[in-house]
PyMOL Python script that loads the backbone (N, CA, C, O; Angstrom):
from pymol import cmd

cmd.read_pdbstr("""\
ATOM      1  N   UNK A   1      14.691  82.713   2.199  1.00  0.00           N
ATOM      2  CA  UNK A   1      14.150  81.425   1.826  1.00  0.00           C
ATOM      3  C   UNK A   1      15.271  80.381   1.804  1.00  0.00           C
ATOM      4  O   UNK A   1      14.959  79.307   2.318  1.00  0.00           O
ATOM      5  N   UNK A   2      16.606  80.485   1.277  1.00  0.00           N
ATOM      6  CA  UNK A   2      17.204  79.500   1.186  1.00  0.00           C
ATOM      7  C   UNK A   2      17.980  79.778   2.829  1.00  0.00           C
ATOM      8  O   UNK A   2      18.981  79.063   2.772  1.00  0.00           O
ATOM      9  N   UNK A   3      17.975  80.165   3.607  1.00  0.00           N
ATOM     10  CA  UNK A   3      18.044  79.759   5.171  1.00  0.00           C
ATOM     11  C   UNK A   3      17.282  79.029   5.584  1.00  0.00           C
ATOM     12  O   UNK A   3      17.740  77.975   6.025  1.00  0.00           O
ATOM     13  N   UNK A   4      15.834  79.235   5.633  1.00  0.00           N
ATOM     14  CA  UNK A   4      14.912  78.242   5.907  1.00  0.00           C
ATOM     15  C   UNK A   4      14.690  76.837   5.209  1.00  0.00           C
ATOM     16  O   UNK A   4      14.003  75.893   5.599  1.00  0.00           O
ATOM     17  N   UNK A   5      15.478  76.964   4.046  1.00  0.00           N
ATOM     18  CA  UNK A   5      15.547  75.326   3.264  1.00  0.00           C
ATOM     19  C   UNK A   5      16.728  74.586   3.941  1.00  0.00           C
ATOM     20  O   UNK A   5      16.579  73.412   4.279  1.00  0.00           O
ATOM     21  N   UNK A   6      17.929  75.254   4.155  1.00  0.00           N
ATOM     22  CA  UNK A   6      18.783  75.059   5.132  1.00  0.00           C
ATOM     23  C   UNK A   6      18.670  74.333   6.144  1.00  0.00           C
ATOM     24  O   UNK A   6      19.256  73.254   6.230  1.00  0.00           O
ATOM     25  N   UNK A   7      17.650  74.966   7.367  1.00  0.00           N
ATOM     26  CA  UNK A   7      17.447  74.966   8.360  1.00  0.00           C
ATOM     27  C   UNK A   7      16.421  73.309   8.283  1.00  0.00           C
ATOM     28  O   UNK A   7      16.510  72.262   8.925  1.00  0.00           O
ATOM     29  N   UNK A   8      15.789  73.624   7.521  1.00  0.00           N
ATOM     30  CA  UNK A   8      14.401  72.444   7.114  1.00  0.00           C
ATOM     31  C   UNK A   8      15.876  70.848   7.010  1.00  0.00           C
ATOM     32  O   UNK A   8      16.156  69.899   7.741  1.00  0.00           O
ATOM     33  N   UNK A   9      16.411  71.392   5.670  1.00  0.00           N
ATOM     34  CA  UNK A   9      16.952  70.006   5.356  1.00  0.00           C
ATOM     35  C   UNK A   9      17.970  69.763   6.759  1.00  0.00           C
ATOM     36  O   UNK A   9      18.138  68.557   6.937  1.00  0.00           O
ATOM     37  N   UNK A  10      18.571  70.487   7.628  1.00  0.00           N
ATOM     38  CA  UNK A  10      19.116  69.660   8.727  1.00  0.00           C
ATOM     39  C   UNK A  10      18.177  68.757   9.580  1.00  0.00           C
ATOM     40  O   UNK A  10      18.347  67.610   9.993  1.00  0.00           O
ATOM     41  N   UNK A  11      16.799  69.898   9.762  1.00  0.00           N
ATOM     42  CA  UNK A  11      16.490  69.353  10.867  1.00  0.00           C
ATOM     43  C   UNK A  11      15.552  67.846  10.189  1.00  0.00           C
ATOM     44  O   UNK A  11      15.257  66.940  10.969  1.00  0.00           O
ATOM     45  N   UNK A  12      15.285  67.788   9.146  1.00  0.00           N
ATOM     46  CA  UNK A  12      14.700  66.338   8.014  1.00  0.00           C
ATOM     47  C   UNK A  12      15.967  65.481   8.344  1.00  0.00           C
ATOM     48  O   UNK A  12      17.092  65.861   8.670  1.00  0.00           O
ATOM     49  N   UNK A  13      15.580  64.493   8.207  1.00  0.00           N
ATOM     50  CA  UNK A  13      16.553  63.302   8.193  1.00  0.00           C
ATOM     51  C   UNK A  13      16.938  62.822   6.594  1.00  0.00           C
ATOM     52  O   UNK A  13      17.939  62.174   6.287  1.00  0.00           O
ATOM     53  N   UNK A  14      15.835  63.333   5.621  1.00  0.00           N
ATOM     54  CA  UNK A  14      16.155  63.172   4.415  1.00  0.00           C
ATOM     55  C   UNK A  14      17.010  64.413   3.874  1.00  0.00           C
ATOM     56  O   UNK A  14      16.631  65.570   3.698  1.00  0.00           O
ATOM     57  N   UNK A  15      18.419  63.780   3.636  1.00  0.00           N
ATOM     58  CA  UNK A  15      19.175  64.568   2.762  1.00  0.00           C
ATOM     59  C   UNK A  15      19.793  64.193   1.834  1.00  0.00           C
ATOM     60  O   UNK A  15      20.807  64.741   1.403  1.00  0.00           O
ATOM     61  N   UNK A  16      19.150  62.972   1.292  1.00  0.00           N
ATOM     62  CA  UNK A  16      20.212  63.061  -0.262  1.00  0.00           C
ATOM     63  C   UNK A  16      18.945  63.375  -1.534  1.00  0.00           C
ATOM     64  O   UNK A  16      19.513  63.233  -2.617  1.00  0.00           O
ATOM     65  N   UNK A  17      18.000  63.610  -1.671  1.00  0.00           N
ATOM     66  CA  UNK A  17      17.477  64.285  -2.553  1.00  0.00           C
ATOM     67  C   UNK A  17      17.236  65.717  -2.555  1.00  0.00           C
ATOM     68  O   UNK A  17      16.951  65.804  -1.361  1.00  0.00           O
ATOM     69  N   UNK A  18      17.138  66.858  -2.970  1.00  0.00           N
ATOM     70  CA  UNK A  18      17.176  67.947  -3.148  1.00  0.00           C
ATOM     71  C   UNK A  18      15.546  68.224  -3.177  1.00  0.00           C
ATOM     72  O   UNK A  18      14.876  67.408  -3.810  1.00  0.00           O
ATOM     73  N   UNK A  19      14.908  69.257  -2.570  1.00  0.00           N
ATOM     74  CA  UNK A  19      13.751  69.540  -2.772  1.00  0.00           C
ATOM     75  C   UNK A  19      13.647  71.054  -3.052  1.00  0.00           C
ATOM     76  O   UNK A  19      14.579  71.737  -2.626  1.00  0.00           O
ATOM     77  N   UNK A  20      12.702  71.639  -3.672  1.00  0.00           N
ATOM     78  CA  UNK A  20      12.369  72.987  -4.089  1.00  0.00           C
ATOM     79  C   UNK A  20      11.456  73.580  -2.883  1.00  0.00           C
ATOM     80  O   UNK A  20      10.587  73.067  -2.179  1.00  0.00           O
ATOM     81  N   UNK A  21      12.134  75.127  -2.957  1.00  0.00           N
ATOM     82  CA  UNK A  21      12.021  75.891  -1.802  1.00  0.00           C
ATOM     83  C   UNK A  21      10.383  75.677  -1.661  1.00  0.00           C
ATOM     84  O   UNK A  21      10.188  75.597  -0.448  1.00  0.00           O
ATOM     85  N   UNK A  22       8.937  75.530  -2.455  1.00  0.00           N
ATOM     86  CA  UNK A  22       7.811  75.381  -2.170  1.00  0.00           C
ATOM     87  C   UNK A  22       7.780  74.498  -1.278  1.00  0.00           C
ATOM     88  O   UNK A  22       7.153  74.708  -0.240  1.00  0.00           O
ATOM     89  N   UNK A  23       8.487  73.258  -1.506  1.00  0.00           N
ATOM     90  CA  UNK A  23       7.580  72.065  -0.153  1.00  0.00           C
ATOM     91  C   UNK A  23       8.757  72.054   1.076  1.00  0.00           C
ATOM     92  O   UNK A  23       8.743  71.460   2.154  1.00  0.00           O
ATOM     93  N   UNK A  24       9.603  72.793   0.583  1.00  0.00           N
ATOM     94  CA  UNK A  24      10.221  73.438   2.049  1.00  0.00           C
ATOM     95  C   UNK A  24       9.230  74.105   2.904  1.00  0.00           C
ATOM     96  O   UNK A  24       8.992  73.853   4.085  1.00  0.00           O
ATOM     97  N   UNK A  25       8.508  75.272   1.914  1.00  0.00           N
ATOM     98  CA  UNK A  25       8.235  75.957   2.972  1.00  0.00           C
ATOM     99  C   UNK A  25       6.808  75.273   3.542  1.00  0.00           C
ATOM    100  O   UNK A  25       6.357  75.587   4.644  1.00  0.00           O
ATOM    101  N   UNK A  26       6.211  74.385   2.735  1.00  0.00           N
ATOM    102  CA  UNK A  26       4.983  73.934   3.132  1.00  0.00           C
ATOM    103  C   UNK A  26       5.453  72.921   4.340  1.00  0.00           C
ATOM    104  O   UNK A  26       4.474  72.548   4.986  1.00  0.00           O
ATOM    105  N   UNK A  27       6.557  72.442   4.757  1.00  0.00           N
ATOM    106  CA  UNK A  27       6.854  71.879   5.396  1.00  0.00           C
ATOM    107  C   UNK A  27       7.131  72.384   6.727  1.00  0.00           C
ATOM    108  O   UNK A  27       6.850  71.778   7.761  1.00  0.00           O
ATOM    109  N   UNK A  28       7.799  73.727   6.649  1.00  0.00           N
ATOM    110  CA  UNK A  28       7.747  74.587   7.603  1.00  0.00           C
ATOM    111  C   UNK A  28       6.368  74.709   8.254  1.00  0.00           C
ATOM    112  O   UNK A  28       6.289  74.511   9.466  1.00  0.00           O
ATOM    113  N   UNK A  29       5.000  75.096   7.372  1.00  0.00           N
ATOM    114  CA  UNK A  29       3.979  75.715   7.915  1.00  0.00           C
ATOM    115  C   UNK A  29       3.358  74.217   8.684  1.00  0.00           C
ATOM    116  O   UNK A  29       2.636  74.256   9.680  1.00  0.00           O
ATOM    117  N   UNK A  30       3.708  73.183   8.141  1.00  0.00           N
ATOM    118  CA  UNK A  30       2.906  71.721   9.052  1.00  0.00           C
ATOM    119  C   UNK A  30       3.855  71.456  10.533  1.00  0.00           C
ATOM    120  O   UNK A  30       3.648  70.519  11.304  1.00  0.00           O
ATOM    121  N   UNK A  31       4.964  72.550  10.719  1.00  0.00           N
ATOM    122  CA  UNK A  31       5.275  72.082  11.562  1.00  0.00           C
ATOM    123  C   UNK A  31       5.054  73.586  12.144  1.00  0.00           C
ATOM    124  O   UNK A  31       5.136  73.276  13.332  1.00  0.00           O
ATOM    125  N   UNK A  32       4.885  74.663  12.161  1.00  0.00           N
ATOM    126  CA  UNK A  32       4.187  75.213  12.881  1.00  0.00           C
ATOM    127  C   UNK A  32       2.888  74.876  13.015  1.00  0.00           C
ATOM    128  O   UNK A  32       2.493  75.171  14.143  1.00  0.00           O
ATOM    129  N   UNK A  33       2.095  74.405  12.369  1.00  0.00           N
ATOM    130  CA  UNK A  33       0.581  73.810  12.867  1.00  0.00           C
ATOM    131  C   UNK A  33       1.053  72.547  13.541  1.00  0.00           C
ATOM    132  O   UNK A  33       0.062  71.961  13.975  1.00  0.00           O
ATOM    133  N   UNK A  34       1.810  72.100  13.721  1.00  0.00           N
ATOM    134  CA  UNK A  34       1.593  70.776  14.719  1.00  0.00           C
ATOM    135  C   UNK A  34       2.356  71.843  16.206  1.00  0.00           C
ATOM    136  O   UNK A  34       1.858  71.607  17.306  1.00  0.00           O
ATOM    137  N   UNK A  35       3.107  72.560  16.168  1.00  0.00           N
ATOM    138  CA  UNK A  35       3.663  73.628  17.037  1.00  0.00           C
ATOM    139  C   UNK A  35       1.927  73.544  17.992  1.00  0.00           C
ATOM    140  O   UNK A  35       1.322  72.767  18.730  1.00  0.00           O
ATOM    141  N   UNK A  36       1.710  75.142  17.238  1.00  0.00           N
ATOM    142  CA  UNK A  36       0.263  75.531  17.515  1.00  0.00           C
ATOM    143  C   UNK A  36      -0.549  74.326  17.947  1.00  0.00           C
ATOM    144  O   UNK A  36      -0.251  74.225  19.138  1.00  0.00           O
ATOM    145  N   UNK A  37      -1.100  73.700  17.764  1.00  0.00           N
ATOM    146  CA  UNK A  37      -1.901  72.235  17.919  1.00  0.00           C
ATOM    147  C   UNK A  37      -0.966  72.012  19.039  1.00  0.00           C
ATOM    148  O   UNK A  37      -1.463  72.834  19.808  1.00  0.00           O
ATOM    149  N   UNK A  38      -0.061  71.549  19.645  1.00  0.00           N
ATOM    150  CA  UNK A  38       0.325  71.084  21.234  1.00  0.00           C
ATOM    151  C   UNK A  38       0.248  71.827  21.932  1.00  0.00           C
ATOM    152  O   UNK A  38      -0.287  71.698  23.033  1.00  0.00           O
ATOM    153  N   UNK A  39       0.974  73.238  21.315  1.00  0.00           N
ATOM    154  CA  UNK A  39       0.646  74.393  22.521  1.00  0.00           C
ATOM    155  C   UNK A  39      -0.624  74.748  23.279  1.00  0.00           C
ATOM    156  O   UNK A  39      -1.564  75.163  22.601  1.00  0.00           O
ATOM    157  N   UNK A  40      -0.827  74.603  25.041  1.00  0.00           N
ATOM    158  CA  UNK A  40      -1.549  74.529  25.486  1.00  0.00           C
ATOM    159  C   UNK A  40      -2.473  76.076  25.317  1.00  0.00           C
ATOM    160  O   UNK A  40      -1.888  77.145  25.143  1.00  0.00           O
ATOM    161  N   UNK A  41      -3.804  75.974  25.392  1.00  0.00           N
ATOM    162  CA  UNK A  41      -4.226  77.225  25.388  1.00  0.00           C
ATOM    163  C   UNK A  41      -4.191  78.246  26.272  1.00  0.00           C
ATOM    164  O   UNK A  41      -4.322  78.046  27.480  1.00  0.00           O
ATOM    165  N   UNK A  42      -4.011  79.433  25.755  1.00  0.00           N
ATOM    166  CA  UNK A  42      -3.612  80.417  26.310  1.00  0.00           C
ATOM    167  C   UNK A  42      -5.045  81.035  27.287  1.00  0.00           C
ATOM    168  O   UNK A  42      -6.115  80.957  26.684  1.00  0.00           O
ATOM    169  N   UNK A  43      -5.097  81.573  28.595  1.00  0.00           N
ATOM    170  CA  UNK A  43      -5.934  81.784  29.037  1.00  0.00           C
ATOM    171  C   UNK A  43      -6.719  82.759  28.897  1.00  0.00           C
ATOM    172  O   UNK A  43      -5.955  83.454  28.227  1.00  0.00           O
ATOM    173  N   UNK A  44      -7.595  83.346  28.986  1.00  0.00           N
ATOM    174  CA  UNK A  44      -8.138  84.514  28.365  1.00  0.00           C
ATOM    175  C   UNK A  44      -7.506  85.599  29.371  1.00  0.00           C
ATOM    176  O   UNK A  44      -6.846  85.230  30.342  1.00  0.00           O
ATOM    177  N   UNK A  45      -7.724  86.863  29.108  1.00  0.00           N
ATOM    178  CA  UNK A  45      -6.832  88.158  29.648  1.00  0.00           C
ATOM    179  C   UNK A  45      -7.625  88.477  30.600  1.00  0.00           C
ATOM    180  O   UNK A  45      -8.714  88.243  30.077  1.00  0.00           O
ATOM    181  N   UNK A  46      -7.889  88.937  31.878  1.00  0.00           N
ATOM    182  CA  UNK A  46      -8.352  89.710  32.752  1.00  0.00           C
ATOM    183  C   UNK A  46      -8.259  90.774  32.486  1.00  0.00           C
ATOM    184  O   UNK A  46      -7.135  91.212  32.243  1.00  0.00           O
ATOM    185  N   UNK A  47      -9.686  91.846  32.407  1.00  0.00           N
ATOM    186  CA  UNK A  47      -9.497  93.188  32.154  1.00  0.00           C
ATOM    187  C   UNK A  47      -8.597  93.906  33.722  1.00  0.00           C
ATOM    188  O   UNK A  47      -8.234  93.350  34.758  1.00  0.00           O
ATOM    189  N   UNK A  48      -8.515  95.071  33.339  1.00  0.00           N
ATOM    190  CA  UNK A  48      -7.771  95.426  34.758  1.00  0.00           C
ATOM    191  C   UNK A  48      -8.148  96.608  35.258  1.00  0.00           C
ATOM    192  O   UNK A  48      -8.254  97.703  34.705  1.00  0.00           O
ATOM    193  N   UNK A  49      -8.336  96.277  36.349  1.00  0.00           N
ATOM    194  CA  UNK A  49      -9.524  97.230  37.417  1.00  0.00           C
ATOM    195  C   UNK A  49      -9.430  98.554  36.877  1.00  0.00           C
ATOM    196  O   UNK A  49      -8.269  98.802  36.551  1.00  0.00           O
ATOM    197  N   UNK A  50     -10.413  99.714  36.614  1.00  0.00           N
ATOM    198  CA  UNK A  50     -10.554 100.878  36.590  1.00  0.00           C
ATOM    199  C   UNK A  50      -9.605 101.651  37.371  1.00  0.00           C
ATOM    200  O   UNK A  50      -9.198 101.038  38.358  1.00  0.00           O
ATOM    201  N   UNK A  51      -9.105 102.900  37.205  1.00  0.00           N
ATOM    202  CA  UNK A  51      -8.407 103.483  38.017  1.00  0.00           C
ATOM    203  C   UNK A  51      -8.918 104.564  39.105  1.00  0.00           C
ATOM    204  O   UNK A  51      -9.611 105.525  38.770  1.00  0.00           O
ATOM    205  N   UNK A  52      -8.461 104.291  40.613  1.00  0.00           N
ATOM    206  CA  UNK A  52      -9.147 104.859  41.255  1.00  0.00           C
ATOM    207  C   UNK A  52      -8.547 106.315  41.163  1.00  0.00           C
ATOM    208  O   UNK A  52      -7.350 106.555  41.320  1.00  0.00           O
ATOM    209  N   UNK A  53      -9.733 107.471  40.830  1.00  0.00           N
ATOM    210  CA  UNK A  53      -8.820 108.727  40.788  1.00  0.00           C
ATOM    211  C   UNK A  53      -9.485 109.614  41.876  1.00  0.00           C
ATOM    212  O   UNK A  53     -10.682 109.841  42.052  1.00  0.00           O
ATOM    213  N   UNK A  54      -8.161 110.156  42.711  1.00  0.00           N
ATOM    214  CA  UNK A  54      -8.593 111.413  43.759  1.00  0.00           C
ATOM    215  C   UNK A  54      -9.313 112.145  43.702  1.00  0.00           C
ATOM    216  O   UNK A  54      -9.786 112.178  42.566  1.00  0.00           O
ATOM    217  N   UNK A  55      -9.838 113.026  44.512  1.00  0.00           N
ATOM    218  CA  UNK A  55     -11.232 113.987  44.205  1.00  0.00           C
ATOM    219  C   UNK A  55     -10.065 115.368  44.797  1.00  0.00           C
ATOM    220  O   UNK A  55      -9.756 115.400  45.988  1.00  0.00           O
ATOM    221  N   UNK A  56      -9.610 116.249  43.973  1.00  0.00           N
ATOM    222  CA  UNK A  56      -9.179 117.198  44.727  1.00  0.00           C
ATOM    223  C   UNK A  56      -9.807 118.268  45.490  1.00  0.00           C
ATOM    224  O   UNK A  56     -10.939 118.705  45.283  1.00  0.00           O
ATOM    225  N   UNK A  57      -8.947 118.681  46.439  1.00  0.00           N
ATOM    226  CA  UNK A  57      -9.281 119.563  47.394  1.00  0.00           C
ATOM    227  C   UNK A  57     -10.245 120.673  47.024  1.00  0.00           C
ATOM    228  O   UNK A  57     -10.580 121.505  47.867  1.00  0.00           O
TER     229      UNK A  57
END
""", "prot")
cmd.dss("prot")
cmd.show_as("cartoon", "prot")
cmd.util.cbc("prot")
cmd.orient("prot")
């Protein structure tokens, strides 16, 4: 946790007040939801063909 408060207060432009690791981390999770939210959607999976199996001799 205090890496990620770390990491938070560089990448914030606000650094002369001190904030508690909670709205650190809530801050983290709005910027993975704005992440998620641009990221384009992912396409759905193609199943993949059955396997053709030999008929032995």
């Amino acid at each position: 946790m205090d890496t990620l408060h770390t990491v938070i207060r560089t990448i914030s432009t606000e650094t002369k007040s001190r904030r508690d690791h909670l709205s650190v981390f809530r801050e983290f999770l709005a910027h993975l939801d704005r992440i998620k939210r641009e990221a384009p959607a992912a396409s759905p999976r193609r199943k993949a063909a059955p396997i053709k199996r030999r008929t032995g001799k």
